[in-house]
C-alpha positions, 0 to 999 in steps of 0.5 A: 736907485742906480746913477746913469749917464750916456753920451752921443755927440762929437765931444769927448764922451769921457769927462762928461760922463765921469763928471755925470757919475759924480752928480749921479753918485748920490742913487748909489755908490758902491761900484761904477762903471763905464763903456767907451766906443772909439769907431773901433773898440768897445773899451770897459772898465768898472769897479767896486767902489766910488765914481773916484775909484772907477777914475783912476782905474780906468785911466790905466786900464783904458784909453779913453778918446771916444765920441759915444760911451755910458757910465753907471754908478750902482746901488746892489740890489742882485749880487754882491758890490763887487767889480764883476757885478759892477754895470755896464754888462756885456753880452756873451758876443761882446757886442753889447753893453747895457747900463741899467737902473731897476730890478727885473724881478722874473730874471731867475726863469729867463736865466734858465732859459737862456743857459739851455741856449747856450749862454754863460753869466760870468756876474750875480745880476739881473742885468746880464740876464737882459743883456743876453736876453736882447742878445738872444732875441736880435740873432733869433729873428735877425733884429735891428737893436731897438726892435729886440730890446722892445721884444725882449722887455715885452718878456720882462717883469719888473722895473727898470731904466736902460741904455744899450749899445751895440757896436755893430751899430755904433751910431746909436743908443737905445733907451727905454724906462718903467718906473725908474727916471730917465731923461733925454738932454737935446744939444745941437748935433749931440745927445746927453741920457741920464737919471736926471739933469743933473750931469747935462745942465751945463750943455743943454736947458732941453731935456724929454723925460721918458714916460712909463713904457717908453723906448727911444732910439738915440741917434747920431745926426737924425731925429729923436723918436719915441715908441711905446714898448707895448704897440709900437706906437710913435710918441709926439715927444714934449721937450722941456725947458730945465729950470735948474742951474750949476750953481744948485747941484755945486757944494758952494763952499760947504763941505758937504751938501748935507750942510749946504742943504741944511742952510739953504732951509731959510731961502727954500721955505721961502721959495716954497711960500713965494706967490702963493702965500699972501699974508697981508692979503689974508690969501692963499693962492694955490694951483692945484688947490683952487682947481680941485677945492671941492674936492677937499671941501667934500673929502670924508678924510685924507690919507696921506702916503709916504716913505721915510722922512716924507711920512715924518713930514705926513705925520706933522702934516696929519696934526696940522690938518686935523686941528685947523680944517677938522678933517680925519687924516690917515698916514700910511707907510705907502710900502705897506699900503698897497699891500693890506687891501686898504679901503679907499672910497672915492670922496677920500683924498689921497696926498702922496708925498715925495723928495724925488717923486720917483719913490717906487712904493708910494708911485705903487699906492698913487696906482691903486687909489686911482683904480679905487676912484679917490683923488689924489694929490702930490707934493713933490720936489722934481719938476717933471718926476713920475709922481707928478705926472701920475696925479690928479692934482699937486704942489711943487716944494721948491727945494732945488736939487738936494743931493745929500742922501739923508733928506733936510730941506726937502722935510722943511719945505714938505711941511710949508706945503701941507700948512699951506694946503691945511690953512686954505682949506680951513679957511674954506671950511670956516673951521679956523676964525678969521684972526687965527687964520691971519695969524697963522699966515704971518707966523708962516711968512716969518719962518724962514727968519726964524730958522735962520735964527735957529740955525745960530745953534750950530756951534752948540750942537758941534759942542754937544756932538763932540761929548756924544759922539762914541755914543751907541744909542740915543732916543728922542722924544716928542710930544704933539706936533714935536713927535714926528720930529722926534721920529725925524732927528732919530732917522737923521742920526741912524741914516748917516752917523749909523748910531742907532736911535728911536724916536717915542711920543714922550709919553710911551716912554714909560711903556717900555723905553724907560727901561734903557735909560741909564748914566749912558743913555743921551735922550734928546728931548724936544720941549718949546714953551708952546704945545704940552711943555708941562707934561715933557718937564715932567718926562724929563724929570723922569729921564733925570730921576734915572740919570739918563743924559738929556739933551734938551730943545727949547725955546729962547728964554726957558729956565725950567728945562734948563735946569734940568736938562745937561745940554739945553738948544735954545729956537726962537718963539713960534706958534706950536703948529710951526714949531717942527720947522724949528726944532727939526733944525738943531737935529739936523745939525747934531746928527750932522756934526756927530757923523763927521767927527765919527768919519761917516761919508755924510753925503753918502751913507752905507747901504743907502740911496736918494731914491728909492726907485725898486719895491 
């Protein structure tokens, strides 16, 4: 959950990484730091605070000419965002510098032991325990750097993604990874190490994502090699050509990225159904389906894992599936699946679902269904990323980049994958006739049209969000495919405007919430004319009958909501099943246009980060 950034080459290590930390800021952003090697000094700064932070205070208190440096921008997890705690730590000699992303979860005895030897630890985390750790094990055996990081983190529990340098060996970093991203950019007489591309695209389109287990030794002037931590073993390494550009990861004239993703959803959903979504051929065409469609055929049920907004969109998923191919659907927190002793059969399907495909708690389940015997399938957004190569099969979303914490395109396009997964396999069943399969087709080929329609409501939900901006509560409710999105548009507005919100199928309103609703009680409620519209009018009835505020989402053209509802957004037209990728629109937007009037850092709200890469 942390950002990392190293650099070894002849350019000026400096502006490469401060740039990089930008990039990064969206895995954490409550300190940074960064370490500079001029030939001479090893140089520090860090900083509570932002990456703009770490910039202005490390141009007055360093120089910063050098050719080899790292940075980090941090998420806490041991020891409170301050600037001791801040990364890079430095071992007791001073020697060495690490930067590290993850936890080292048996930090405690190692510490312990580690202070009867003589060490101090001037910092709360776990880090500077694996600093002196290496430290401790290179002097005890007279040790290259590389030999004792892999010693030492043959001693560690946990997770992590490091960089560590040793200014008795300035020519090179040593890097190694479980379970959190790191990846390895090839310029010409130059290396680039950070969380993801993002900070090197500009400078190479080649890049080697490190696997589980793996270490590397980056150095200047000589070939990469790449070792398995546990043997020893040379690695072959698979250089890979990036498919990102500059223009993904810019903001494009939007003031933050929350909203440039929010527009982007017309173009992704778009990319996301591109070649494999054929509606005048009545075709779906998908990989990773068509290669293992016997295992969907045959499945008893699917269960699908995920954390946060992915779980929002397995939830949509479960309703799609379950009334198109007919087949029992399950969807588990994966946090939580791991740990109940679920029962996993091997003719189940397991669909695991996540934005970065780093996503600890749901790489944890992928693990055990595999041991279990079932298959399992992964939607996912980072080519490359752990949870794609941890699966049998999979699908890309094709999202691009979404840098913004607080996930929107990445929901929508989630959503166009479990659809177009639910259509090809009732279409394999016989479970859907041949009209409404078509029809479903095309209704899914004009989505992106609609939402560009839907997103015509912005002016609205400013309007809206200007009157309920002071709010202290909201709750939205939902019913059928509507009440994940309900559960959805509640997390949207808890994550970045920090409101507290809930989401309810509309009908549990009556078993408890109902005794909340007052004259100060704003209740979005999600009512197009498709799916259970008479029963959420008779919802809203109640809400109005208790003089609760009621927002209102409704398709174009209603008049029966509007004259109940105080505020009404109007969506255009859609089949129900499709209707989350409309209604989720204006919730994005509300949410949004409430946090900025509220002062909120959109992009990146308190205590949160992209991805969640430690249980």
């Amino acid at each position: 959950m942390c950002g990392i950034v190293g650099y070894i080459g002849y350019r000026e290590a400096y502006p490469i990484i401060i740039k990089g930390l930008k990039r990064l800021e969206y895995r954490g952003y409550d300190s940074a730091g960064i370490m500079l090697y001029d030939g001479k000094d090893l140089k520090l700064s860090k900083t509570k605070g932002k990456v703009s932070d770490l910039e202005e205070k490390s141009l007055k208190e360093i120089s910063t000419n050098g050719t080899i440096g790292m940075g980090h921008t941090r998420w806490a997890t041991h020891g409170v965002p301050n600037d001791v705690n801040s990364h890079p730590h430095l071992s007791n000699s001073g020697n060495l510098a690490i930067i590290h992303n993850g936890i080292i979860e048996n930090y405690e005895p190692l510490k312990k032991e580690l202070i009867k030897r003589g060490y101090t630890f001037k910092s709360d985390t776990d880090t500077e325990v694996l600093v002196n750790l290496i430290e401790d094990v290179q002097k005890k055996d007279n040790l290259k750097l590389g030999k004792a990081v892999q010693i030492a983190l043959n001693q560690v529990i946990g997770a992590y993604a490091i960089c560590v340098f040793d200014k008795q060996k300035p020519d090179e970093i040593v890097v190694a990874r479980l379970g959190s991203p790191l990846a390895i950019g090839i310029g010409k007489d130059e290396f680039f190490i950070a969380s993801d591309a993002t900070p090197f695209i500009e400078y190479t389109s080649n890049a080697i994502y490190l696997e589980d287990e793996e270490m590397a030794i980056v150095r200047l002037n000589k070939p990469l090699k790449i070792r398995k931590i546990k043997d020893d073993s040379l690695v072959d390494p698979y250089i890979q050509e990036l498919q990102m550009n500059l223009e993904q990861i810019e903001k494009g004239g939007y003031d933050h990225f929350m909203m440039k993703e929010i527009y982007e959803q017309p173009n992704v959903i778009k990319d996301t159904y591109r070649g494999r979504l054929h509606a005048n051929e009545g075709l779906i065409k998908m990989a990773g389906i068509e290669d293992n469609i016997d295992k969907f055929i045959n499945a008893q049920r699917i269960v699908i894992v995920a954390c946060g907004t992915s779980w929002h969109a397995g939830l949509v998923a479960e309703y799609i599936f379950e009334e198109f191919a007919r087949i029992p659907v399950e969807v588990e927190y994966a946090s939580e699946f791991r740990y109940r002793n679920p029962i996993i059969n091997k003719d189940d399907v397991i669909i695991a679902i996540s934005q970065s495909g780093e996503t600890a708690d749901t790489l944890a389940a992928i693990k055990l269904a595999k041991e279990k015997g079932a298959f399992v399938f992964g939607v996912c957004n980072v080519v490359g990323s752990s949870i794609s190569r941890e699966t049998h099969a999979g699908a890309y979303t094709h999202a691009g980049p979404e840098i913004g914490v607080a996930s929107t395109k990445a929901f929508t396009t989630q959503i166009t994958v479990l659809t177009m997964i639910a259509l090809r396999l009732a279409k394999a069943k016989g479970t859907l006739s041949n009209s409404d399969f078509h029809r479903y087709l095309q209704e899914l080929e004009i989505i992106p049209e609609k939402v560009t329609e839907a997103l015509l409501t912005n002016n609205k939900a400013k309007e809206i969000a200007a009157v309920f901006k002071d709010a202290t509560n909201f709750l939205y409710l939902g019913r059928g495919y509507n009440f994940p999105v309900a559960l959805e548009g509640a997390l949207k507005l808890k994550e970045i405007s920090y409101i507290h919100a809930e989401g309810y199928p509309a009908a549990e309103m009556k078993h408890g919430p109902i005794a909340l609703i007052d004259e100060h009680m704003p209740v979005v409620v999600i009512a197009p004319k498709q799916g259970h519209y008479d029963k959420v009018v008779s919802n809203i009835q109640e809400i109005k009958a208790r003089s609760g505020k009621i927002i209102a989402i409704v398709t174009k053209g209603d008049t029966q909501v509007r004259e109940l509802a105080d505020y009404v957004i109007e969506i255009p037209d859609a089949a129900d099943a499709m209707s989350p990728l409309l209604t989720t629109i204006p919730l994005q937007l509300l949410s949004y246009h409430i946090a900025v009037m509220r002062e909120c850092n959109v992009d990146q709200p308190r205590n949160l980060a992209k991805s969640v890469t430690v249980e």
